[in-house]
C-alpha positions in Angstrom: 8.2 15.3 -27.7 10.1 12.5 -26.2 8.6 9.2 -24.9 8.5 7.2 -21.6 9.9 3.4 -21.7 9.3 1.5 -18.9 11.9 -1.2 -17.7 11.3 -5.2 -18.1 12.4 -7.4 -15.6 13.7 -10.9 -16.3 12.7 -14.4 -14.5 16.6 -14.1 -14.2 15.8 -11.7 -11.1 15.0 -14.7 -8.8 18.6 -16.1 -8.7 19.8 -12.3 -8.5 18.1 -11.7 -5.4 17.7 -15.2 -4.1 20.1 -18.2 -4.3 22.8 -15.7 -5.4 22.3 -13.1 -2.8 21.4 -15.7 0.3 24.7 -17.9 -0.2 24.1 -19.4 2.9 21.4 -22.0 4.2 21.8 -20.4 8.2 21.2 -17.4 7.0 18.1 -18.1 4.9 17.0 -20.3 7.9 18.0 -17.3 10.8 15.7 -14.4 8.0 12.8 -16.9 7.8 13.0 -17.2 11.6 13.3 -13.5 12.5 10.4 -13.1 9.7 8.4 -14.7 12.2 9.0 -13.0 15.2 8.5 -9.3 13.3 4.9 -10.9 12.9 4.2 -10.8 16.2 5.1 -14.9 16.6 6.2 -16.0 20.4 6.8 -19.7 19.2 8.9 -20.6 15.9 9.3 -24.5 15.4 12.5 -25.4 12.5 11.0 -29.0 11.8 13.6 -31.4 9.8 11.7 -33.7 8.3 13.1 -36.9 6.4 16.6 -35.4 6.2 18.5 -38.3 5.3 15.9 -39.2 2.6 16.5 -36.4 -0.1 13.6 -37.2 -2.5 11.5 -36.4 0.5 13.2 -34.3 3.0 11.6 -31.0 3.8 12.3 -28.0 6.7 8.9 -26.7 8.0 9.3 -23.5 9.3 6.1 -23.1 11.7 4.9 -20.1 14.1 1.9 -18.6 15.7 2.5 -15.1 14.7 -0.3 -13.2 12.9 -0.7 -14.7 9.5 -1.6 -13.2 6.3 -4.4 -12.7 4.3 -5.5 -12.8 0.4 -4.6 -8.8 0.5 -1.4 -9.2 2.4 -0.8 -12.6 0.1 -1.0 -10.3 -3.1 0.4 -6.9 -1.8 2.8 -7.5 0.0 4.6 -11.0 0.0 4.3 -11.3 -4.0 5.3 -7.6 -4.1 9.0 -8.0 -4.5 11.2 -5.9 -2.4 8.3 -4.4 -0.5 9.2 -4.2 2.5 6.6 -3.3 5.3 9.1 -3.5 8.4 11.5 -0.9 6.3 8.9 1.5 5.5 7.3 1.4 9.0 4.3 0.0 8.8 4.7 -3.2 10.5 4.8 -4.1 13.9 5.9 -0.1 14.5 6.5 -1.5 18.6 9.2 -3.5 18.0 10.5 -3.7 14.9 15.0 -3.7 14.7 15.1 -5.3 18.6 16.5 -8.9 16.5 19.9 -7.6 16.1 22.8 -9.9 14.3 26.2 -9.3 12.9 25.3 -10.1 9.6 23.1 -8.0 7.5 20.0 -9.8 6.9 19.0 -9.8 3.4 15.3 -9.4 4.7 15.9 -5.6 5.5 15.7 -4.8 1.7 12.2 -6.7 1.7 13.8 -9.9 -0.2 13.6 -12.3 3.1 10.4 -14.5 1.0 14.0 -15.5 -1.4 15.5 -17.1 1.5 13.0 -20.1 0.8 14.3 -20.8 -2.7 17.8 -20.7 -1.1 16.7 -23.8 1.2 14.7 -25.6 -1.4 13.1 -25.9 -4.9 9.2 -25.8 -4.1 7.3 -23.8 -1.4 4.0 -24.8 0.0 2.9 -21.7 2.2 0.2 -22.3 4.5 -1.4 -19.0 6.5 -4.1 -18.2 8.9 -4.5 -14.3 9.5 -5.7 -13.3 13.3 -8.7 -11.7 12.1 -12.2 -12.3 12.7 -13.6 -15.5 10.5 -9.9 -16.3 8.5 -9.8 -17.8 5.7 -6.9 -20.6 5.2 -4.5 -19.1 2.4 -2.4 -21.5 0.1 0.3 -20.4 -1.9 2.5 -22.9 -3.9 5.5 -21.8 -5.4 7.9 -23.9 -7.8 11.2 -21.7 -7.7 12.4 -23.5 -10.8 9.7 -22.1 -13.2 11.5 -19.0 -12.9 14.9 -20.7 -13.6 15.9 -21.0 -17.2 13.5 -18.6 -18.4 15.4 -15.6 -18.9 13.5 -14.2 -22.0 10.1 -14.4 -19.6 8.8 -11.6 -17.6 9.0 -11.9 -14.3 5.6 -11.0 -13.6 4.5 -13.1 -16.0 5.6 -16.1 -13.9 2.4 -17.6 -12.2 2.2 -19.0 -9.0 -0.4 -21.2 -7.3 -3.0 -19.9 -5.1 -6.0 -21.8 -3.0 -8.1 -21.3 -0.4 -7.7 -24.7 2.0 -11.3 -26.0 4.0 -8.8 -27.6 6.4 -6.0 -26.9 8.7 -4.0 -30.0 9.1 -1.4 -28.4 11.9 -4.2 -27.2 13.4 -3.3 -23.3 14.4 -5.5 -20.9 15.0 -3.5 -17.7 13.3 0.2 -18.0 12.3 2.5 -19.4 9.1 3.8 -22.3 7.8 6.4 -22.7 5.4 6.6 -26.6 3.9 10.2 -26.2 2.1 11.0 -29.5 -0.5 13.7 -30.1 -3.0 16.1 -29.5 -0.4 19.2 -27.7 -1.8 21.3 -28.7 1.0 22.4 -32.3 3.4 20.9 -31.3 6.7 22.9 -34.0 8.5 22.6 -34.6 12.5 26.0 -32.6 12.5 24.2 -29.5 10.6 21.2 -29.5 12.6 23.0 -29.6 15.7 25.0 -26.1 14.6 22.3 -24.5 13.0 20.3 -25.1 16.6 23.2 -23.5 18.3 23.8 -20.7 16.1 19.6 -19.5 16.1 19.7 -19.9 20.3 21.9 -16.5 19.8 18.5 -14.8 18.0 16.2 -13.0 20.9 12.3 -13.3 20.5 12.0 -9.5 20.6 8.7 -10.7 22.4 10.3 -12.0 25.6 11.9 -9.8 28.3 14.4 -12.3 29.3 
């Protein structure tokens, strides 16, 4: 009677479906944008933080959306290519009204890759709209899973934490804190990138 194998996945499957899918930064920056407003966000603030000082530089990607919690944390954003939005179970109101040209890698539930295209470390901070949140921490340091193609993917670990405090002081909503910047985010850049994300529509505005 024959037997069942199962197939192993390498570390190696970050680049696959993250730096080398997501070539470019806009892009990454327009998914991580449209992200927010499939979750329910009406304000998304692209903060450039010491750009021209690359040991420190970071791009904070802030909104007011819904949030996540420990389940949604765990189920969903660590579940690669799950994709709520795809399978219609997010957000069933509005979901597809952000249309682009280019084909968003996000539609195949790999959009959480488009921060390791912008930068080597993540520190994920998110407050659920749900009575009595809890402050979720997730830290993520892309390049443990670089280099390490004989590991398991899932055996990879990231950091979780519950946070007693809320520095930006939201309510409900998501920040992304991406450092290690893999790009120059010159004056120049952040003037086009602001140009090119005016042409995304908040699916949550009429006009």
């Amino acid at each position: 009677m024959p037997n069942t194998e199962n197939f192993k996945i390498s570390a190696a499957l970050k680049d696959l479906i993250g730096k080398e899918l997501i070539t470019d930064e806009f892009v990454a920056v327009f998914e991580l944008v449209k992200n927010s407003f499939d979750a329910n966000a009406s304000k998304v603030e692209v903060i450039f933080e010491n750009n021209y000082e690359p040991d420190n530089a970071k791009i904070i990607i802030k909104d007011n959306g819904k949030g996540m919690n420990y389940d949604d944390l765990k189920n969903k954003w660590l579940f690669v290519a799950y994709s709520a939005k795809r399978l219609g179970k997010e957000n069933e109101d509005y979901r597809d009204k952000i249309k682009t040209q280019r084909v968003f890698a996000g539609a195949k539930g790999v959009g959480r890759f488009s921060c390791d295209r912008l930068g080597r470390f993540l520190n994920m901070i998110t407050i659920k709209d749900e009575p009595n949140p809890k402050i979720e921490n997730l830290i993520v340091n892309w390049e443990d899973f670089e280099n390490a193609d004989d590991e398991e993917f899932v055996n990879i670990r990231v950091s979780h934490d519950i946070l007693l405090e809320n520095t930006y002081q939201i309510k409900k909503g998501t920040i992304l804190e991406i450092s290690g910047l893999r790009d120059e985010w010159n004056r120049q850049r952040i003037l086009e990138l602001k140009r090119s994300l005016v042409k995304l529509i908040n699916p949550n505005q009429e006009n």
